[in-house]
N, C-alpha and C positions, 0 to 999 in steps of 0.2 A: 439467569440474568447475564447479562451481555458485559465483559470486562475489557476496557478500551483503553491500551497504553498509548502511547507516543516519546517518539525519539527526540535526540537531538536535533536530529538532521529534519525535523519535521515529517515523519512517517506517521503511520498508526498502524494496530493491528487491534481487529475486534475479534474477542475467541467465546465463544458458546461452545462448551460442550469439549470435543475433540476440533473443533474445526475455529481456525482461525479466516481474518477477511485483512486483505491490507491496500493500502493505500497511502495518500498524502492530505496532509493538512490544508485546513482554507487559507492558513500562511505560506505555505510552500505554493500554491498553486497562484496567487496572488503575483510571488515574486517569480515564478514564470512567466505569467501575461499568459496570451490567447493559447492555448493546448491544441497545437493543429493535429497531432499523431498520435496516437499510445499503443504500443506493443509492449501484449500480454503474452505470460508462460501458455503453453499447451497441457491440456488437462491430462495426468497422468506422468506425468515430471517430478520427479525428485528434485528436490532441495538442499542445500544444505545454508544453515544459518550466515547470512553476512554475505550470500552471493547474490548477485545482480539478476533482480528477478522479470524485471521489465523495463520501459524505457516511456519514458514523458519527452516531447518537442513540442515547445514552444516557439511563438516566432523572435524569442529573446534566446534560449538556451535547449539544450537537451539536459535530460536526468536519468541516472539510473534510478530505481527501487531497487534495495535490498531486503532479501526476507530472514524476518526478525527472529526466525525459528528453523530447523532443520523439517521437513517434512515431505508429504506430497499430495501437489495441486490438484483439486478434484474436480475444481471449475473456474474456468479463467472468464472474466466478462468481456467475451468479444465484440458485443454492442459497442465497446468506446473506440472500437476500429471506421464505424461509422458513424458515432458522435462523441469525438474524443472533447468537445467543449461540455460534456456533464461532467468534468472533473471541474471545470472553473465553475457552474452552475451549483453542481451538488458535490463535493469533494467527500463529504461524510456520508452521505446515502446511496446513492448510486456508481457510485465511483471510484469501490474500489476496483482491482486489478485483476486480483484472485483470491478462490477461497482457498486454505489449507487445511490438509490434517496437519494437527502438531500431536506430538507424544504426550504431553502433560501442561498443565497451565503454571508449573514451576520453573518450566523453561521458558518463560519468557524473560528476555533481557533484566536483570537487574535495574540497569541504568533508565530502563524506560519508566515512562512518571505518566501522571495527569491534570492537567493537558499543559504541554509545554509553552513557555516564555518565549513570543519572538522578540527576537534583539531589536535593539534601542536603535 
């Protein structure tokens, strides 16, 4: 069974097994507006936790993604380079960024919860 945290900042990470999936919330993607770009890691990339793993443009702002765990990428979804609008469509299904190896599912962030509060 599939264990899905989320950040403050409004990320997620869904980990089955050894392999986590990350992405952003349908709040984070919301207060982006239309997702013209998304640059994903390349597969075979090391990680380490808290570094900037990809990049959202929208026609309001850019974002980084940071990955929630030290690991490495084993499949980036390069489909969102030619339809980077399935993160506003499907933000939870389709649309994460990449999958990871992580080391263990006790390293996932402390501070991530389910499913985060967007502010008032």
């Amino acid at each position: 069974m599939a264990d899905v945290r989320y950040s403050e900042e409004h990320e997620w990470i869904r980990v089955e097994g050894d392999t986590g999936t990350i992405g952003i919330t349908q709040y984070a993607q919301e207060q982006l507006g239309d997702v013209v770009f998304v640059e994903v890691p390349a597969a075979g990339r090391k990680v380490a936790k808290g570094e900037a793993v990809a990049v959202v443009e929208s026609v309001k702002a850019a974002s980084d993604i940071y990955a929630p765990v030290s690991g490495e990428v084993i499949e980036a979804n390069t489909a969102l380079a030619d339809t980077p609008g399935d993160v506003n469509t499907e933000p939870m299904a389709r649309a994460g960024s990449s999958r990871s190896r992580c080391p263990t599912r006790a390293s996932l962030p402390a501070s991530w919860t389910r499913p985060p509060t967007p502010p008032s």
